[in-house]
TORZANU-304187 format. One record per atom (N, C-alpha, C): residue number from 1; residue in one letter; atom name; z, x, y. Coordinates in pm, whole numbers, plus 50000, padded with zeros to 5 digits. Example, Ala and Ser with C-alpha at 12.3 -4.5 7.8 and 13.67 -1.06 7.14 Angstrom:
// residues 2
1/A/N/50780/51319/49431 $
1/A/CA/50780/51230/49550 $
1/A/C/50780/51320/49670 $
2/S/N/50708/51285/49775 $
2/S/CA/50714/51367/49894 $
2/S/C/50787/51290/50003 $
// end
This chain:
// residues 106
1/X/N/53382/19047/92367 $
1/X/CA/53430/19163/92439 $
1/X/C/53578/19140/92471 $
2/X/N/53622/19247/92459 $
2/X/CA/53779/19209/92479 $
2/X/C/53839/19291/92624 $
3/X/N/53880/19180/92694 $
3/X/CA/53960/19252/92850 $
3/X/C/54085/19217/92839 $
4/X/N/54148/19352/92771 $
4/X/CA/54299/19387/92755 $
4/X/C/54300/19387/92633 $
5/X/N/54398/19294/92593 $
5/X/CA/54390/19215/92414 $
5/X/C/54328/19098/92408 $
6/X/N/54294/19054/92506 $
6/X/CA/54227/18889/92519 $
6/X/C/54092/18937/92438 $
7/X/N/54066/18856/92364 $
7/X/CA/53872/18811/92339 $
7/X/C/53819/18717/92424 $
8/X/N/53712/18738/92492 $
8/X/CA/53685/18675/92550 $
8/X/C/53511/18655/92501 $
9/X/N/53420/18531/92489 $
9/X/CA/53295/18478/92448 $
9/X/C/53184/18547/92612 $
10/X/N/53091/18559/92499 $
10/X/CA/53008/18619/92638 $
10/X/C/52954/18445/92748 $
11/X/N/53049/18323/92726 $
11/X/CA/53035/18251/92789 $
11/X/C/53151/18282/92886 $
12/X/N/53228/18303/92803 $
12/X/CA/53368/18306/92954 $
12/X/C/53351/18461/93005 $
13/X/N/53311/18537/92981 $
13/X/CA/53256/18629/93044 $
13/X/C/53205/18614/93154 $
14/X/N/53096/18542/93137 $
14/X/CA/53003/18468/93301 $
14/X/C/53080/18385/93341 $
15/X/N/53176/18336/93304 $
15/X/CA/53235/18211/93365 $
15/X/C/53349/18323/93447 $
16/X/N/53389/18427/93424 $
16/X/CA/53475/18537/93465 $
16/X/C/53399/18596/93569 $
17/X/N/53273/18642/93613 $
17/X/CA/53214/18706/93660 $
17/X/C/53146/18628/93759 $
18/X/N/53162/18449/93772 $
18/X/CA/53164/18352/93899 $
18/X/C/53238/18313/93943 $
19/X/N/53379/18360/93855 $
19/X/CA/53494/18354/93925 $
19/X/C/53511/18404/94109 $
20/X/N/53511/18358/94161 $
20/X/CA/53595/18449/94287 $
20/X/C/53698/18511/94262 $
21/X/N/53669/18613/94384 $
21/X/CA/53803/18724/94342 $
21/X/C/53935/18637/94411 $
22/X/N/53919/18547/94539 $
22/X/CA/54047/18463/94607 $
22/X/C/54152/18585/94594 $
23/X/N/54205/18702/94609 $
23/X/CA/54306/18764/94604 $
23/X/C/54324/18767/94502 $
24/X/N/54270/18799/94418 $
24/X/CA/54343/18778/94253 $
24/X/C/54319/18919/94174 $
25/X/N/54373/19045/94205 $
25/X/CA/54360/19152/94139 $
25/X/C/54324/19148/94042 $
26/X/N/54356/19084/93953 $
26/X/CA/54277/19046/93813 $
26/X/C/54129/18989/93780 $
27/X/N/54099/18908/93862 $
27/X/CA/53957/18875/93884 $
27/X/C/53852/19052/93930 $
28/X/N/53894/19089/94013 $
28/X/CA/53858/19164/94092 $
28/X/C/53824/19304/93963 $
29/X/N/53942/19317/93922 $
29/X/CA/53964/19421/93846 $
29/X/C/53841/19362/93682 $
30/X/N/53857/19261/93645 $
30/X/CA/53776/19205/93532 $
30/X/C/53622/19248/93588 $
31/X/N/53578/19140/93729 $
31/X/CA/53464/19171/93749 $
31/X/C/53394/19335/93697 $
32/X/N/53490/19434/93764 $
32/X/CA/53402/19589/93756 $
32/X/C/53403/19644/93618 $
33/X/N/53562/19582/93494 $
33/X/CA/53491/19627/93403 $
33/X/C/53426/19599/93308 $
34/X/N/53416/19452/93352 $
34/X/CA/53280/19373/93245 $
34/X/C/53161/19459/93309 $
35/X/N/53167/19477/93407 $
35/X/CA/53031/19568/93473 $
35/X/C/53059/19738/93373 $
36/X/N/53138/19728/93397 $
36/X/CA/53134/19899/93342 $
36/X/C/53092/19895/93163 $
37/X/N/53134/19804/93151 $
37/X/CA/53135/19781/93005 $
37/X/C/52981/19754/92928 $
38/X/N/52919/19720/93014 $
38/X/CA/52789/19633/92996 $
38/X/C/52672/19750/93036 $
39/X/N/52750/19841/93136 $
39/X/CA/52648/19981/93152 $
39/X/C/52655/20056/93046 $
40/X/N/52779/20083/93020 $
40/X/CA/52777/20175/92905 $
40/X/C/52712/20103/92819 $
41/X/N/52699/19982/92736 $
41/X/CA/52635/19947/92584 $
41/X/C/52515/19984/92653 $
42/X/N/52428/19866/92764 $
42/X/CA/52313/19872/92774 $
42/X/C/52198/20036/92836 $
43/X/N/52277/20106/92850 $
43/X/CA/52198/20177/92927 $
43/X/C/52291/20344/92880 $
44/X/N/52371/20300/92767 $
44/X/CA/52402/20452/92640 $
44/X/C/52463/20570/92820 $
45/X/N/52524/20515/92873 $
45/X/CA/52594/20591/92976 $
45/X/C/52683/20671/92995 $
46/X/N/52706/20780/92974 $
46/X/CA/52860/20865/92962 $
46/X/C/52942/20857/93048 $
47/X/N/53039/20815/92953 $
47/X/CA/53145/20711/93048 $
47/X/C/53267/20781/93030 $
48/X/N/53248/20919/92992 $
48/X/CA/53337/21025/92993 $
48/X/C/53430/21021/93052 $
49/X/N/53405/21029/93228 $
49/X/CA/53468/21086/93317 $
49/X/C/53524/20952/93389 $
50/X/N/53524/20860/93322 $
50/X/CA/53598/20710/93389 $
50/X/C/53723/20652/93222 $
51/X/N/53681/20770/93146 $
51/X/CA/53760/20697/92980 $
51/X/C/53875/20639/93052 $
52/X/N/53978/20742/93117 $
52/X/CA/54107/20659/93134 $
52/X/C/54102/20570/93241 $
53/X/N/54026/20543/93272 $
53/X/CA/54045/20482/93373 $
53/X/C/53981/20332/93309 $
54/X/N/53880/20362/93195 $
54/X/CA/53879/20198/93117 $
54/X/C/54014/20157/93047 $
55/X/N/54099/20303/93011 $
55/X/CA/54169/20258/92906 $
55/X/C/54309/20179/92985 $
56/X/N/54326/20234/93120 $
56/X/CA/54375/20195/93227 $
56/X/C/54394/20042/93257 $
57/X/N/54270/20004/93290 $
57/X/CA/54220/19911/93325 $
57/X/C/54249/19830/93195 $
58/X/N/54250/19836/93072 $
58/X/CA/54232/19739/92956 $
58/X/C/54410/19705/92972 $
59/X/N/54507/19787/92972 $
59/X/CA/54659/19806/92955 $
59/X/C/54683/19737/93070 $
60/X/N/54637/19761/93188 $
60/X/CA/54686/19652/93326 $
60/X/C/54673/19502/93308 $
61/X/N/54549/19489/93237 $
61/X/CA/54510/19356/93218 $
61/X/C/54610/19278/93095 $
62/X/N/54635/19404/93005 $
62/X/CA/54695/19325/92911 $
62/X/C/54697/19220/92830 $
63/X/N/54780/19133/92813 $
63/X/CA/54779/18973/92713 $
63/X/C/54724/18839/92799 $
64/X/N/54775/18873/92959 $
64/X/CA/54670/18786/93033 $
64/X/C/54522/18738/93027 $
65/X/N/54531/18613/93036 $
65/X/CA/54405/18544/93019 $
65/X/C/54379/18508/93193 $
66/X/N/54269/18622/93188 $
66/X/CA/54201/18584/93376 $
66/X/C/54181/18461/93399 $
67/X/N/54204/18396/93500 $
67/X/CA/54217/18453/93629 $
67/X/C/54396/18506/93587 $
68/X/N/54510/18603/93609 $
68/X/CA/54615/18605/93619 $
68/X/C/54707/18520/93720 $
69/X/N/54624/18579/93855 $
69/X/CA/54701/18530/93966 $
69/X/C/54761/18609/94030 $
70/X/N/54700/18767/93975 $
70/X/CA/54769/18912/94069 $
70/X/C/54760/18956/94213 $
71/X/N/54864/18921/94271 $
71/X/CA/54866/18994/94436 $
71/X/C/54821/19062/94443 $
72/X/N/54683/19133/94519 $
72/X/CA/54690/19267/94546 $
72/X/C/54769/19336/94563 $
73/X/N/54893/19327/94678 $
73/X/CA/54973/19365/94719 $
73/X/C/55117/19422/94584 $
74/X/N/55097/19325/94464 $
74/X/CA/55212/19386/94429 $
74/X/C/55195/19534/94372 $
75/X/N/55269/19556/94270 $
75/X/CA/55214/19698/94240 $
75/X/C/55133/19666/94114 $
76/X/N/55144/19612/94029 $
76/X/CA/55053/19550/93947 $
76/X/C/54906/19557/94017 $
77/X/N/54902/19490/94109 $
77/X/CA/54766/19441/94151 $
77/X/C/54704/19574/94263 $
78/X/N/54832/19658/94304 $
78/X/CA/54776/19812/94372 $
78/X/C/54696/19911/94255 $
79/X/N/54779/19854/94150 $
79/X/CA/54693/19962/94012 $
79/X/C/54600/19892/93995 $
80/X/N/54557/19780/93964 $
80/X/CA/54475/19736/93956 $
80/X/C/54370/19731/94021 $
81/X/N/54376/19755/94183 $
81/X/CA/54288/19774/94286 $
81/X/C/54208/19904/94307 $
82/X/N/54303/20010/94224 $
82/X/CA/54315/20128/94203 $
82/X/C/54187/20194/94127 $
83/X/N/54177/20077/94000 $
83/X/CA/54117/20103/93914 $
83/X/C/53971/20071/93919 $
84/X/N/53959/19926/93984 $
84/X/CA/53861/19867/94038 $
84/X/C/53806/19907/94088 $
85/X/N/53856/20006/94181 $
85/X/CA/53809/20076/94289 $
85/X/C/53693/20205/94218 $
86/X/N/53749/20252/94130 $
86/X/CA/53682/20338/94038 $
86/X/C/53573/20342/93957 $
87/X/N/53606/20181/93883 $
87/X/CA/53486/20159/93828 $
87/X/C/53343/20069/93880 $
88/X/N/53429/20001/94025 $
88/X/CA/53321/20031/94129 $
88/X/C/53238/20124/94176 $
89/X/N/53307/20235/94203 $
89/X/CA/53207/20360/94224 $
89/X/C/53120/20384/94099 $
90/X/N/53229/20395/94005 $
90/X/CA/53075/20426/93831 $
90/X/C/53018/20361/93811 $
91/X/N/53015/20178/93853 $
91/X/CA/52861/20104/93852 $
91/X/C/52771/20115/93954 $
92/X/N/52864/20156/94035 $
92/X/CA/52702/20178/94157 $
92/X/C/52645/20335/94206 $
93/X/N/52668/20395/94060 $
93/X/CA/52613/20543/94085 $
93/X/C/52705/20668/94133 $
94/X/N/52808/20629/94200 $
94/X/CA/52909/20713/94277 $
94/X/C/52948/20813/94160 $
95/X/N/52962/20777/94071 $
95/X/CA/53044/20907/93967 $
95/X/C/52936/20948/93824 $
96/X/N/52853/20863/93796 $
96/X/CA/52728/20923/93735 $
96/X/C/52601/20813/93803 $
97/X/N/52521/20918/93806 $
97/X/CA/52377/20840/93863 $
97/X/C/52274/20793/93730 $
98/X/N/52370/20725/93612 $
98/X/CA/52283/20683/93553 $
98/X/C/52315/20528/93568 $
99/X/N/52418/20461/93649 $
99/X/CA/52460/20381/93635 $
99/X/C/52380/20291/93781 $
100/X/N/52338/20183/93749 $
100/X/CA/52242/20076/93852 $
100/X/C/52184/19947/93803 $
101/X/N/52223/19972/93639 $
101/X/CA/52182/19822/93584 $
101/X/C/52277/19706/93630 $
102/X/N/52409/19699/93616 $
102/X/CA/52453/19595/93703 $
102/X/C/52567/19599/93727 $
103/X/N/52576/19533/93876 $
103/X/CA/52723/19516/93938 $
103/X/C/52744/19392/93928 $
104/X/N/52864/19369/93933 $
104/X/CA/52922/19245/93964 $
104/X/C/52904/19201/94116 $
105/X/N/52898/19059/94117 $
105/X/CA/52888/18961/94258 $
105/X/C/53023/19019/94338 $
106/X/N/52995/18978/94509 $
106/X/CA/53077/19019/94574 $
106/X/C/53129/19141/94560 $
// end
């Protein structure tokens, strides 16, 4: 699965997803869309109404290999919080109610 341009193994995936977030916009932001990502294959979810906001999320992350080390605070890590924030709500039902197979920790 790829977060940004990175490939990443569905080992560092989980190894991404026990990451703590520690302030790290990038952690934070990875966690929801390995979650978002994993609703849509497993559970054929229309993921319509969040598209830009994956495609968003893939361009913030970019060539970085997580953890980054993103401030919340900068603006990097405000878009990023931004986004998170979003595809938080679409894994836990907030923007389609087909979505409940899984969230990310914390």
């Amino acid at each position: 699965m790829f977060l940004g341009t990175v490939f990443y193994t569905n080992a560092q995936l989980e190894s991404i997803l026990q990451t703590p977030v520690r302030g790290d916009a990038s952690v934070a932001l990875a966690h929801q869309l390995i979650a978002a990502m994993l609703n849509i294959a497993t559970l054929n979810t229309d993921f319509t109404p969040i598209q830009d906001t994956l495609s968003d999320a893939n361009n913030l992350l970019g060539t970085g290999t997580i953890p980054e080390g993103i401030s919340p605070s900068s603006t990097l890590g405000q878009q990023m919080a931004n986004d998170e924030s979003i595809l938080d709500d679409f894994n836990n039902g907030g923007i389609t109610n087909a979505c409940h197979s899984y969230s990310p920790p914390g």
